[in-house]
ZAPAPA-929712 format. One record per residue (C-alpha): residue number from 1; residue in one letter; x, y, z. Coordinates in nm, 4 decimals. Each point is the difference from the previous one (the first is absolute). Layout:
atom keza=NUM kelum=A xx=X yy=Y zz=Z
...
//
This chain:
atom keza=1 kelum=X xx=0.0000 yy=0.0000 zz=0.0000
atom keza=2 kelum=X xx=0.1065 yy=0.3844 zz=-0.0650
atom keza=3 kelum=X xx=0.0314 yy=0.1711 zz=0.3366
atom keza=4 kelum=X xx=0.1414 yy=0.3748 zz=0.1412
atom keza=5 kelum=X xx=0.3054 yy=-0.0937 zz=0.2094
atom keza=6 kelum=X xx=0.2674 yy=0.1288 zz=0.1301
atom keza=7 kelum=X xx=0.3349 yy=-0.1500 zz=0.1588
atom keza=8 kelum=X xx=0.0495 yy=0.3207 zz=0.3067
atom keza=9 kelum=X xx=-0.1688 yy=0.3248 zz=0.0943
atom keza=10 kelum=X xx=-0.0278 yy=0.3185 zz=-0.1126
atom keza=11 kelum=X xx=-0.1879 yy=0.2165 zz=-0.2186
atom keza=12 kelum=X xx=-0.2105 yy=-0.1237 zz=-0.2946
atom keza=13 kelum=X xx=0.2306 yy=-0.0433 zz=-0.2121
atom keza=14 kelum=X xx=0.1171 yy=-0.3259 zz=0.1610
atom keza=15 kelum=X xx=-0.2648 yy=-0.2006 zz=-0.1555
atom keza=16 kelum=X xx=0.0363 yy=-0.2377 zz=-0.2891
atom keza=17 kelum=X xx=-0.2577 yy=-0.1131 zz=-0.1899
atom keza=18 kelum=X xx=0.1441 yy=-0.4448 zz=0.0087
atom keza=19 kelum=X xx=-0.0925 yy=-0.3310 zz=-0.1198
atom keza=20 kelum=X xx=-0.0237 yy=-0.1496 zz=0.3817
atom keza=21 kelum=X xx=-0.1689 yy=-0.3847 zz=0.0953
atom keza=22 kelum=X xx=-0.3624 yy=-0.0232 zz=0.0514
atom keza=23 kelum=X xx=-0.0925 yy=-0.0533 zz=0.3208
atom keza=24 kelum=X xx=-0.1847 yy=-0.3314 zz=0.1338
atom keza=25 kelum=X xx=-0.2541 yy=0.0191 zz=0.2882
atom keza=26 kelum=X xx=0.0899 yy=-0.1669 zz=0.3348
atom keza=27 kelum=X xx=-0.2578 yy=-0.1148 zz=0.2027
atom keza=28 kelum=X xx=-0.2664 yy=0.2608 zz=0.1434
atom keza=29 kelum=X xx=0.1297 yy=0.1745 zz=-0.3160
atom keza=30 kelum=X xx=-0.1886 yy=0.1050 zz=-0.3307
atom keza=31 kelum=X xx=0.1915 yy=0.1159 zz=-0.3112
atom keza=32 kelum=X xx=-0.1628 yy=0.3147 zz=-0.1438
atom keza=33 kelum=X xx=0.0011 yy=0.1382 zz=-0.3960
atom keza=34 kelum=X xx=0.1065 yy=0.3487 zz=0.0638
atom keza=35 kelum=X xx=-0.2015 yy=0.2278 zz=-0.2068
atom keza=36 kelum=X xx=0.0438 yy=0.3595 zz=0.1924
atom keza=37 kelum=X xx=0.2193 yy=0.1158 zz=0.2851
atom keza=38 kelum=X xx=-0.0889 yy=0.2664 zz=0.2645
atom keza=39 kelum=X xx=0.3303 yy=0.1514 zz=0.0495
atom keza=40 kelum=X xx=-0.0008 yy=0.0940 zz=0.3627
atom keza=41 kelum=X xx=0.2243 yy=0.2188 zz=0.1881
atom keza=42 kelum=X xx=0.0911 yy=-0.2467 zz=0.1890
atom keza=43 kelum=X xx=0.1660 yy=-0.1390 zz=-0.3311
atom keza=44 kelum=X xx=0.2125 yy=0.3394 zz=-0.0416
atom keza=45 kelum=X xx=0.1391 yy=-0.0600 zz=0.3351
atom keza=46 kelum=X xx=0.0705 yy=-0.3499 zz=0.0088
atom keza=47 kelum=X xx=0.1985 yy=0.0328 zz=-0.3399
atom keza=48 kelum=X xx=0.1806 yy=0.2892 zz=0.1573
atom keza=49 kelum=X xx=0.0693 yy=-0.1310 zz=0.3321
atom keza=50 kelum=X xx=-0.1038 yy=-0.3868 zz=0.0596
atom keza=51 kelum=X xx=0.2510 yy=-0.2908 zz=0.0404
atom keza=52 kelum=X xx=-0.0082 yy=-0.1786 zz=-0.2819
atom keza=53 kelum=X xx=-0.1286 yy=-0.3505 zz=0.0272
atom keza=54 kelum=X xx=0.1024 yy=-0.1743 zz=-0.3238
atom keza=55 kelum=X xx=0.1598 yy=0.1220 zz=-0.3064
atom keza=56 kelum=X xx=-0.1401 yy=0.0741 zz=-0.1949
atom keza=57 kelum=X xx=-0.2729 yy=0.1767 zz=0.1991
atom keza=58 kelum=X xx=-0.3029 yy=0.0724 zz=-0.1116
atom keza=59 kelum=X xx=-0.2119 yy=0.2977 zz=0.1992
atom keza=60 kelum=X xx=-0.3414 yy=-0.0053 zz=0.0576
atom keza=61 kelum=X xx=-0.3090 yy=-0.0480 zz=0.2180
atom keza=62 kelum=X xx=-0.2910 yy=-0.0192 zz=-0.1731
atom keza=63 kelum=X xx=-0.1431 yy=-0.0827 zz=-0.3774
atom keza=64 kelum=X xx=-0.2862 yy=-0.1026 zz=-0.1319
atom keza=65 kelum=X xx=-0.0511 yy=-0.3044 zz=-0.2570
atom keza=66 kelum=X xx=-0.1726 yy=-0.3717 zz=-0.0445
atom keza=67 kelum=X xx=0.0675 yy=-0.3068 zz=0.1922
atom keza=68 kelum=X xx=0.1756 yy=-0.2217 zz=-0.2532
atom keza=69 kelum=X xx=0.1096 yy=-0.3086 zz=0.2997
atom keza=70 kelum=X xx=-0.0258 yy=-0.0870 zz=0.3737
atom keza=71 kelum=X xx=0.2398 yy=-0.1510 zz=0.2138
atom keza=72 kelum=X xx=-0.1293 yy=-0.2631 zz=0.2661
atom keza=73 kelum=X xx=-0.2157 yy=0.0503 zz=0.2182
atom keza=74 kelum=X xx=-0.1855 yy=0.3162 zz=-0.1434
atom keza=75 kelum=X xx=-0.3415 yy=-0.0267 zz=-0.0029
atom keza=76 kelum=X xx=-0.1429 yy=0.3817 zz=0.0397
atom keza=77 kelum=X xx=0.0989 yy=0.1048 zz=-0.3302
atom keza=78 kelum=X xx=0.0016 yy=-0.1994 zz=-0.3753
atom keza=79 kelum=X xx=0.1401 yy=0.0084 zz=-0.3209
atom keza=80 kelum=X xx=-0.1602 yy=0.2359 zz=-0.2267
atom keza=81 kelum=X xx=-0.1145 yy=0.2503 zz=0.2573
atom keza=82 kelum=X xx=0.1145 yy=0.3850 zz=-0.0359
atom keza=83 kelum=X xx=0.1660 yy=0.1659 zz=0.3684
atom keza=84 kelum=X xx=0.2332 yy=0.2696 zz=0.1495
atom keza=85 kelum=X xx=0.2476 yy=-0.1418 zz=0.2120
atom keza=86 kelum=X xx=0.2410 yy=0.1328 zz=0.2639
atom keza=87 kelum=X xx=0.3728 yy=-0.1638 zz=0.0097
atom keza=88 kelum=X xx=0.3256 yy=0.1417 zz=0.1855
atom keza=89 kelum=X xx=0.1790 yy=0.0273 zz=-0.3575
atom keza=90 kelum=X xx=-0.0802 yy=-0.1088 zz=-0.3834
atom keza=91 kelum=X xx=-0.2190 yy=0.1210 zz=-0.1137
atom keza=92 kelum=X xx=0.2003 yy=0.2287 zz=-0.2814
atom keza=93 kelum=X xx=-0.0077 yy=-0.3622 zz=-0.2299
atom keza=94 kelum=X xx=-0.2523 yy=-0.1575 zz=-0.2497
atom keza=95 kelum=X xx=-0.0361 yy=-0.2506 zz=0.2740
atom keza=96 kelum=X xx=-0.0223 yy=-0.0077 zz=0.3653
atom keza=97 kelum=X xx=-0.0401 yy=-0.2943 zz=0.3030
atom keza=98 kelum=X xx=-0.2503 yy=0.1320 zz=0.2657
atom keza=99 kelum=X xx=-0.0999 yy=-0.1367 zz=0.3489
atom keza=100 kelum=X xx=-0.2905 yy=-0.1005 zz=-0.0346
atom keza=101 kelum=X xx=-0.1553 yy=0.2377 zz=0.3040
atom keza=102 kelum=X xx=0.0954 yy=0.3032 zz=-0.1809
atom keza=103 kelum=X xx=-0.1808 yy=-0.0620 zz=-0.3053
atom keza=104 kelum=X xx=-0.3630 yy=0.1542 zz=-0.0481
atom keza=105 kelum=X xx=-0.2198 yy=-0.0692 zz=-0.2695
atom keza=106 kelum=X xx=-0.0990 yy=0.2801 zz=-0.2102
atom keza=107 kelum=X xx=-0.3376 yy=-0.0178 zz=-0.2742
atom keza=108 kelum=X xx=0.0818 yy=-0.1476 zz=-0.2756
atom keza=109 kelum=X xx=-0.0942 yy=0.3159 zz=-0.2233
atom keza=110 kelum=X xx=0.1728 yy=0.2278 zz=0.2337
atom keza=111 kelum=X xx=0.3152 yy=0.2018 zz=-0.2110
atom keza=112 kelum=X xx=0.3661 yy=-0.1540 zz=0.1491
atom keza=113 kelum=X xx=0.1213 yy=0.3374 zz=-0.0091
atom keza=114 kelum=X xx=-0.3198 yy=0.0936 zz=0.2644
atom keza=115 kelum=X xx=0.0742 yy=-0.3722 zz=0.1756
atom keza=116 kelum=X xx=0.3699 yy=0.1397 zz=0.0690
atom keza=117 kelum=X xx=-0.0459 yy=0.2963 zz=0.1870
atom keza=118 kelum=X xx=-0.2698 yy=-0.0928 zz=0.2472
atom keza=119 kelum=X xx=0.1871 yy=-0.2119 zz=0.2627
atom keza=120 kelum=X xx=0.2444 yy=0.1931 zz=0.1723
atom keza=121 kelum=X xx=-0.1598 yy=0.3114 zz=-0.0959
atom keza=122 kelum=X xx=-0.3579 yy=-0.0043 zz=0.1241
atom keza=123 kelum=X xx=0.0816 yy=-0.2438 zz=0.2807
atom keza=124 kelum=X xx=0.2791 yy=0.2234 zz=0.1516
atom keza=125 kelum=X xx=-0.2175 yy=0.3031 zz=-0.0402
atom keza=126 kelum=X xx=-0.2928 yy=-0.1790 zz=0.1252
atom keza=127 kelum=X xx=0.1756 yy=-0.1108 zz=0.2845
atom keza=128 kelum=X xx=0.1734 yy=0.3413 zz=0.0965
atom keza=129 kelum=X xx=-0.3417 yy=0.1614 zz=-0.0297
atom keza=130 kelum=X xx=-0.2270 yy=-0.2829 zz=0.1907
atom keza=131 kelum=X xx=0.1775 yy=-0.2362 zz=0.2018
atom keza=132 kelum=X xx=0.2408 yy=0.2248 zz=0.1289
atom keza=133 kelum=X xx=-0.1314 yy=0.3144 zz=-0.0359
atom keza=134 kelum=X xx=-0.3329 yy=-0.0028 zz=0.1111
atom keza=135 kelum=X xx=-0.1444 yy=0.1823 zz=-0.2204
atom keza=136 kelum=X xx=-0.3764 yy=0.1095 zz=0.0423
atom keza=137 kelum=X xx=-0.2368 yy=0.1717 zz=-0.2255
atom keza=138 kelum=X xx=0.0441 yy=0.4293 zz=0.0463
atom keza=139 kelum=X xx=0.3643 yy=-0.0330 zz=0.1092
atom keza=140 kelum=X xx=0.2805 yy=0.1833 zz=-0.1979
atom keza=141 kelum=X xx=0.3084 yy=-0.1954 zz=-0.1430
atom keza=142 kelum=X xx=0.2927 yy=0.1440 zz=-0.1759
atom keza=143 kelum=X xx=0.1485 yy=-0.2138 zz=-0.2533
atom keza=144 kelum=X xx=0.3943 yy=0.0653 zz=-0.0729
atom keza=145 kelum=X xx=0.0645 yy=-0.0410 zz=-0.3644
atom keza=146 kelum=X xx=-0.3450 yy=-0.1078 zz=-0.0827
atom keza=147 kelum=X xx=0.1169 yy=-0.0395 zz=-0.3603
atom keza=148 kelum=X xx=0.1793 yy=-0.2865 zz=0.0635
atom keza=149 kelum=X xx=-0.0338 yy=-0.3521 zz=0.0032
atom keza=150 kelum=X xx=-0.2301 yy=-0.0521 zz=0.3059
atom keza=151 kelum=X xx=-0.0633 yy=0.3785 zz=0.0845
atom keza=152 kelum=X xx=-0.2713 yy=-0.0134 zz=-0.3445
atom keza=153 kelum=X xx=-0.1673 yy=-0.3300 zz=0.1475
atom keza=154 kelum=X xx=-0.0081 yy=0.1943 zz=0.3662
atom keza=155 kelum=X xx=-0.1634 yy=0.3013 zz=-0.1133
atom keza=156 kelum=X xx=-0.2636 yy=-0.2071 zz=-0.1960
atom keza=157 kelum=X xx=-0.0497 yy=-0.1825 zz=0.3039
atom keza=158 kelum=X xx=-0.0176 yy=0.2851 zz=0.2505
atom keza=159 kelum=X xx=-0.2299 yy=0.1520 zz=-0.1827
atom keza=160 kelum=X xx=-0.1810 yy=-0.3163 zz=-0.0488
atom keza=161 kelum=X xx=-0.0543 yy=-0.0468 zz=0.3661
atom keza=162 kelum=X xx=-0.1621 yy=0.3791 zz=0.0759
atom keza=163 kelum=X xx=0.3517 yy=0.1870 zz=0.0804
atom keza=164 kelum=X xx=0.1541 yy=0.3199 zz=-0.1438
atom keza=165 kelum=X xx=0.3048 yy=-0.0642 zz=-0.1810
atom keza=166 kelum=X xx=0.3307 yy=0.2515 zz=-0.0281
atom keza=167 kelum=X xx=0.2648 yy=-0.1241 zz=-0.2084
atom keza=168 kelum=X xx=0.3257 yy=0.1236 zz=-0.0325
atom keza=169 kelum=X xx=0.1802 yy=-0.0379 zz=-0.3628
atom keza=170 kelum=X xx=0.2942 yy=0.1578 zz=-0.1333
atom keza=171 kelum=X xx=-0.1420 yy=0.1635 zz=-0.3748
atom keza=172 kelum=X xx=-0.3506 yy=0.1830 zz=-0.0285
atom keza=173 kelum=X xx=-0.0406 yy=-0.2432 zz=-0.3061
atom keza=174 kelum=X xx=-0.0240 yy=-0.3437 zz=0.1998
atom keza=175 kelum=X xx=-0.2315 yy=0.1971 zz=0.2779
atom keza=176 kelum=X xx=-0.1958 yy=0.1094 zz=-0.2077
atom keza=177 kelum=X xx=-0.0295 yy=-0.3599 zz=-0.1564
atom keza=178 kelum=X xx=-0.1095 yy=-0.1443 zz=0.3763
atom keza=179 kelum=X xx=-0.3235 yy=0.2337 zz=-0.0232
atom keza=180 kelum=X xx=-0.0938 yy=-0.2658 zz=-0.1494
atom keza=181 kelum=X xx=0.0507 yy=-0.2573 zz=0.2088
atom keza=182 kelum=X xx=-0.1809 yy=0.1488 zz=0.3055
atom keza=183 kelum=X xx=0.2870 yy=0.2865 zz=0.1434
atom keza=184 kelum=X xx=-0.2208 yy=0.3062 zz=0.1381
atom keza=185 kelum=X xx=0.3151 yy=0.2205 zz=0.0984
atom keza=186 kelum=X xx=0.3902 yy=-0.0366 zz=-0.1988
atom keza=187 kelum=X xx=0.3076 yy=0.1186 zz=0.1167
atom keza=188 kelum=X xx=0.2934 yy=0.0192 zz=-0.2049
atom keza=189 kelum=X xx=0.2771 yy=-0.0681 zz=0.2249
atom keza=190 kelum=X xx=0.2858 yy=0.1691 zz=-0.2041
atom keza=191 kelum=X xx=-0.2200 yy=0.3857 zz=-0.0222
atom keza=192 kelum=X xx=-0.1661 yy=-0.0108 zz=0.3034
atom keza=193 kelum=X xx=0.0769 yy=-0.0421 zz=0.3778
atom keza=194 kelum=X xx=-0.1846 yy=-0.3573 zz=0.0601
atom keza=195 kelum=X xx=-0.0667 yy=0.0733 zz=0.3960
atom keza=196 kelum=X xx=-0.1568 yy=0.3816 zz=-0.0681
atom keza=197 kelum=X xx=-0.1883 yy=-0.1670 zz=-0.2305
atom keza=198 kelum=X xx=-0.1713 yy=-0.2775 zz=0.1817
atom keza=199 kelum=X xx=-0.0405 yy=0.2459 zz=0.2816
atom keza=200 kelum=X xx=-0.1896 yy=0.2356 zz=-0.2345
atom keza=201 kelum=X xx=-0.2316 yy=-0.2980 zz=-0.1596
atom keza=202 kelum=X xx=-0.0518 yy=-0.1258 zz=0.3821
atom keza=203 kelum=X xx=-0.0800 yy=0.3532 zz=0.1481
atom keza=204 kelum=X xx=0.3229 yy=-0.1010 zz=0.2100
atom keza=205 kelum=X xx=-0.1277 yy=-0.3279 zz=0.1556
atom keza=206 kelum=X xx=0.2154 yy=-0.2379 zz=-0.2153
atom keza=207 kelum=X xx=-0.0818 yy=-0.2860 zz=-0.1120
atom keza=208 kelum=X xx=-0.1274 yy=-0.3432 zz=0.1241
atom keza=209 kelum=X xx=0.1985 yy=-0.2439 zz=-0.1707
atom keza=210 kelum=X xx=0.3067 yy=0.0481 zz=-0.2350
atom keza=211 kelum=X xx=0.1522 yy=-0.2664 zz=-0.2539
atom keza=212 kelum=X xx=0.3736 yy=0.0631 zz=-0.0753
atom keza=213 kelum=X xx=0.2130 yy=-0.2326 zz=-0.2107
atom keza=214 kelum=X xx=0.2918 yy=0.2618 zz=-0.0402
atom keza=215 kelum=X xx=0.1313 yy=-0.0034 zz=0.3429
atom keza=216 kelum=X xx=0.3005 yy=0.2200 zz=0.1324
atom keza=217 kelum=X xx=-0.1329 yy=0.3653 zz=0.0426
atom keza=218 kelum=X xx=-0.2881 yy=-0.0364 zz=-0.1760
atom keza=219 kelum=X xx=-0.0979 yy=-0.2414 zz=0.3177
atom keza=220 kelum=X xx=0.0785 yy=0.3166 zz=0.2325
atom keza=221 kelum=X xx=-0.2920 yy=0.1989 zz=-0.2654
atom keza=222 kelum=X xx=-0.1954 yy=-0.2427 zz=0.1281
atom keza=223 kelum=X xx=0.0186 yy=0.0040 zz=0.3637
atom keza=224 kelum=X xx=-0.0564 yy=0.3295 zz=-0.0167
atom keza=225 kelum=X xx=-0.3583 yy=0.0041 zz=-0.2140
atom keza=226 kelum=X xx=-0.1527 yy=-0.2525 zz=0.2874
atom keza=227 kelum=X xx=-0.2708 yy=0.1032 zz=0.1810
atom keza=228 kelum=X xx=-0.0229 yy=-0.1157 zz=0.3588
atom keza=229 kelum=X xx=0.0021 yy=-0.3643 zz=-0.0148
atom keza=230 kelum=X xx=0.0650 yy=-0.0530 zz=-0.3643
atom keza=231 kelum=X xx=0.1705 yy=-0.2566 zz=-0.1473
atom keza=232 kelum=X xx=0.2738 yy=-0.0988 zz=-0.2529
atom keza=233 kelum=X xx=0.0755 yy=-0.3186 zz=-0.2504
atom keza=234 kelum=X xx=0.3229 yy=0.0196 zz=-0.0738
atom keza=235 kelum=X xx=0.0894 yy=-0.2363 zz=-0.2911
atom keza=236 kelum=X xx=0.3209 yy=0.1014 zz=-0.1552
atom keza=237 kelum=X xx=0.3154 yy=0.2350 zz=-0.0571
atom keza=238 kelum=X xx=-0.0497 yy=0.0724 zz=-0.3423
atom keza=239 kelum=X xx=0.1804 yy=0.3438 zz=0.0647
atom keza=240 kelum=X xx=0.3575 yy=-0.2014 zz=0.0064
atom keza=241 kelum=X xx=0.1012 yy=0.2821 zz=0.2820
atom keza=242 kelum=X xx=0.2577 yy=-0.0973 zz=0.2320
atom keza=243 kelum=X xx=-0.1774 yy=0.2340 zz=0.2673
atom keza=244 kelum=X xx=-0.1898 yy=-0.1875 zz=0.3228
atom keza=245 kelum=X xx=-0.3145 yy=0.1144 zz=0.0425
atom keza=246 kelum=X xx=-0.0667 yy=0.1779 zz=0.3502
atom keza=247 kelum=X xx=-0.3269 yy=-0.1674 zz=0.1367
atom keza=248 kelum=X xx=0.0154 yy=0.1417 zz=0.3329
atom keza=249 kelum=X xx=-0.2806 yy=0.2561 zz=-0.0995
atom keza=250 kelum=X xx=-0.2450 yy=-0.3233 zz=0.0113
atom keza=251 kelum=X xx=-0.0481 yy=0.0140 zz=0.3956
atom keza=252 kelum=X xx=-0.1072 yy=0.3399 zz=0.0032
atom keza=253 kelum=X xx=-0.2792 yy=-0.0688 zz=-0.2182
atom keza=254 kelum=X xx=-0.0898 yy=-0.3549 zz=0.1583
atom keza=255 kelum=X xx=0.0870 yy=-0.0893 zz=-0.3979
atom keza=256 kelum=X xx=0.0585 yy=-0.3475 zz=-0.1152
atom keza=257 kelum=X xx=0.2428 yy=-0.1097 zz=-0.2598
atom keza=258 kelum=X xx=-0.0244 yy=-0.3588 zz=-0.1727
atom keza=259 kelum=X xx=0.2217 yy=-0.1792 zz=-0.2874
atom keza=260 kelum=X xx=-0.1918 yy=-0.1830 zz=-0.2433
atom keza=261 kelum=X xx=0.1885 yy=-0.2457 zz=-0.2275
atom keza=262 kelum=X xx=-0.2628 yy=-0.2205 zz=-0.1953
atom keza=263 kelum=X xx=0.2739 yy=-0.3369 zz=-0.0160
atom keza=264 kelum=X xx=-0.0223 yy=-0.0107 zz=0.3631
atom keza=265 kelum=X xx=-0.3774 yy=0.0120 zz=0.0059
atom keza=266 kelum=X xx=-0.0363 yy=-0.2713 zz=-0.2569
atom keza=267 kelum=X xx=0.2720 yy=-0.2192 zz=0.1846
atom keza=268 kelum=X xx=-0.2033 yy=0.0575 zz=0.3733
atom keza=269 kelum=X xx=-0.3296 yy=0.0398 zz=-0.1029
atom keza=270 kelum=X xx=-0.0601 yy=-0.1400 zz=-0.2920
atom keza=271 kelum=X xx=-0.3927 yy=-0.0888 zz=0.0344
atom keza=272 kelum=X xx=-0.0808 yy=0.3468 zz=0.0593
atom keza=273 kelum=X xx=0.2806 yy=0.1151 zz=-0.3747
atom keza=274 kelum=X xx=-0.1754 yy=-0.2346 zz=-0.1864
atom keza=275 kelum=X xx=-0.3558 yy=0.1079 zz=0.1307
atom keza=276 kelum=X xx=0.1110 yy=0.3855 zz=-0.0932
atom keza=277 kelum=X xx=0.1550 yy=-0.0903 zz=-0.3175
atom keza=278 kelum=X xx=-0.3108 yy=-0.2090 zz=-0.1533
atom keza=279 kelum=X xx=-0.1934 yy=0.3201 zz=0.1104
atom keza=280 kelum=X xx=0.2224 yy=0.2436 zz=-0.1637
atom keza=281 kelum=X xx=-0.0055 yy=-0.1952 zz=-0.3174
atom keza=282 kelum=X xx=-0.3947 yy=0.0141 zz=-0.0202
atom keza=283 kelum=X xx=-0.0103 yy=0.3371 zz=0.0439
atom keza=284 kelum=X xx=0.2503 yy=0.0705 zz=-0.2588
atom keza=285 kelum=X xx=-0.1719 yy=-0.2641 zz=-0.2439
atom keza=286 kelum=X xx=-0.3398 yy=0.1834 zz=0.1233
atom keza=287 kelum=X xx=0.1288 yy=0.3080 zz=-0.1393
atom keza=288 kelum=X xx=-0.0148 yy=0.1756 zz=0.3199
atom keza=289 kelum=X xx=0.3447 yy=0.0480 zz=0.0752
atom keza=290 kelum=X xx=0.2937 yy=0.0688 zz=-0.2839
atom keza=291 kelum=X xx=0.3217 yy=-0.1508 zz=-0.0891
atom keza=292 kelum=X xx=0.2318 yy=0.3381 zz=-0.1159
atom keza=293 kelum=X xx=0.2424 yy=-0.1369 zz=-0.2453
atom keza=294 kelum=X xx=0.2246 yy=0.3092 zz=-0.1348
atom keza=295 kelum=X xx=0.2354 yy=-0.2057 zz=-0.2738
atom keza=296 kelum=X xx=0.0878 yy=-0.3232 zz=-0.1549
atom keza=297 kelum=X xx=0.3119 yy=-0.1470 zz=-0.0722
atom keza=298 kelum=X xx=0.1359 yy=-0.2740 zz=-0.1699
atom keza=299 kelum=X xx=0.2201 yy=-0.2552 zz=0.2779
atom keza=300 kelum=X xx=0.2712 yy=0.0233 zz=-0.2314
atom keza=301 kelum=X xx=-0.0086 yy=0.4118 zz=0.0840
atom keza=302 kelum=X xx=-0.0159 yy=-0.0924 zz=0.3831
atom keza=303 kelum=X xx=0.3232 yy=0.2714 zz=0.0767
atom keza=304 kelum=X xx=-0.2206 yy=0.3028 zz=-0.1909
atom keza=305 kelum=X xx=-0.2946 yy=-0.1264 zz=0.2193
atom keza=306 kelum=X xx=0.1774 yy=0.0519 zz=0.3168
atom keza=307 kelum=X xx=0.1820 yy=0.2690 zz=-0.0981
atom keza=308 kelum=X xx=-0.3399 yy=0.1917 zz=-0.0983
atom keza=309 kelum=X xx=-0.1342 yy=-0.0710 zz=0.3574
atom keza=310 kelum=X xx=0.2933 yy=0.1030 zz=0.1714
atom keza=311 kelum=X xx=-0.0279 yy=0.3162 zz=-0.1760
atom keza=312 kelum=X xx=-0.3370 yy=0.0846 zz=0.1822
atom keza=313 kelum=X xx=-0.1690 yy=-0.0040 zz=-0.3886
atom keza=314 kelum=X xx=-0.2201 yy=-0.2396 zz=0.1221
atom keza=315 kelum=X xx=-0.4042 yy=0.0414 zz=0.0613
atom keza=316 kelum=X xx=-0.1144 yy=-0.3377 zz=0.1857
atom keza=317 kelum=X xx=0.1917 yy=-0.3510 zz=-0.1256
atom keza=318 kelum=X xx=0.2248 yy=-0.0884 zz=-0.2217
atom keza=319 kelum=X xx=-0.0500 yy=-0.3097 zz=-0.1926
atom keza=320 kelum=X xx=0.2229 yy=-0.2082 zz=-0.1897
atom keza=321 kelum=X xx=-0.1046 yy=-0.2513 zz=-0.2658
atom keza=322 kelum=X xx=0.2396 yy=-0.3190 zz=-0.0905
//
């Protein structure tokens, strides 16, 4: 099979586009036809920064395709049927072995390019908003860089659920764009001074609930936009500062801070994943939620791909097609 590999880290332009085995499904395991790849940020960083497991390494956690064979001992899943799967790396390849638990079945007319950025998308942002942020209908949340991969599926479900939803985004272009998607009030982080401006939208009461994948000072922006007893879900660094975050500011606001990271929900608790997955994907295949996909490219292209999203071009998911 063709795959994007690459043999150490760096910058895109490590990957090679290689002839590399096909893999075979061990037990528990499914093997899965890729047909599109959500290229998550997680991805970037792992390509950057990750040990590398095997060489050639290929990147990747999720993709979308068609069961083609099962290993033993699967019975949830069978040949034939379409899914988005989750996998700690490979899925930048025309083929990919999956555990069996982190595959979900998707409707058989449902686009692979939709099918691949659902997963780790909705479910984080579902999680950060829900299960960990307590959300309730007439609160206020600010989403930080709400034009990203799971601040788009966060606004639409903020908004969803009865809230008002700020958004913070860093061109006038992509804000506008989330208007769209449910954002009442847009901040453009680069023109305008985020804090003055949630204070402004809030009448100074701050907010209830704050989603921040960017970490570093952008975290400290959003200690200070709680209200009394808000709350954070912190679920990345995206930012790439090497500057701690001060979250001292927390106790004098009886604030709460939580990290979200999806894998370890799925590994823990996966009943209650799989139950918010198969949700997520009826609402999506119900039409009542949206899967943003801003470009295509070829696998063979799969440097230009990261390279675009690295370059902060990007309006919701990347996708790459083998």
């Amino acid at each position: 099979m063709k795959a994007a590999v690459y043999y150490e880290n760096g910058g895109p332009e490590v990957f090679r586009y290689e002839d590399v085995p096909d893999p075979v499904p061990a037990d528990g395991e499914v093997l899965l036809r890729v047909e599109a790849i959500g290229v998550q940020g997680g991805d970037l960083l792992h390509r950057q920064l990750a040990p590398i497991t095997a060489a050639p390494h290929i990147v990747g956690y999720q993709a979308a395709g068609t069961v083609v064979a099962l290993g033993g001992g699967v019975t949830g899943v069978r040949e034939g049927q379409r899914v988005v799967a989750f996998m700690p790396s490979g899925s930048h390849a025309e083929l990919a072995a999956v555990k069996e638990r982190n595959v979900y079945v998707v409707p058989d007319d449902m686009d692979a390019r939709v099918a691949a950025g659902i997963l780790v998308e909705f479910a984080t942002a579902d999680d950060c908003l829900f299960e960990f942020g307590r959300l309730r209908a007439g609160e206020t949340v600010l989403v930080q860089a709400a034009a990203g991969g799971v601040g788009i599926p966060a606004v639409q479900l903020a908004k969803a659920a009865g809230a008002t939803v700020i958004g913070t985004a860093g061109s006038d272009e992509k804000l506008a764009r989330l208007a769209g998607y449910g954002l009442d009030h847009a901040i453009n982080y680069r023109t305008e001074d985020v804090v003055a401006r949630v204070r402004e939208i809030t009448g100074g009461r701050g907010v209830d609930l704050v989603l921040d994948p960017v970490g570093g000072r952008t975290l400290e922006h959003s200690i200070e936009v709680l209200a009394h007893r808000g709350r954070i879900s912190w679920i990345g660094e995206a930012g790439r500062e090497d500057h701690t975050p001060r979250i001292r500011p927390l106790m004098a606001k009886c604030a709460s801070l939580n990290g979200v990271y999806l894998a370890a929900e799925m590994q823990h608790d996966p009943v209650r994943v799989r139950a918010l997955v198969e949700r997520l994907i009826a609402r999506i295949a119900a039409g009542e939620l949206t899967v943003v996909v801003d470009r295509e490219f070829p696998l063979s292209e799969a440097e230009a791909a990261h390279r675009y999203i690295e370059e902060r071009k990007a309006f919701g998911r990347v996708v790459l097609l083998p």
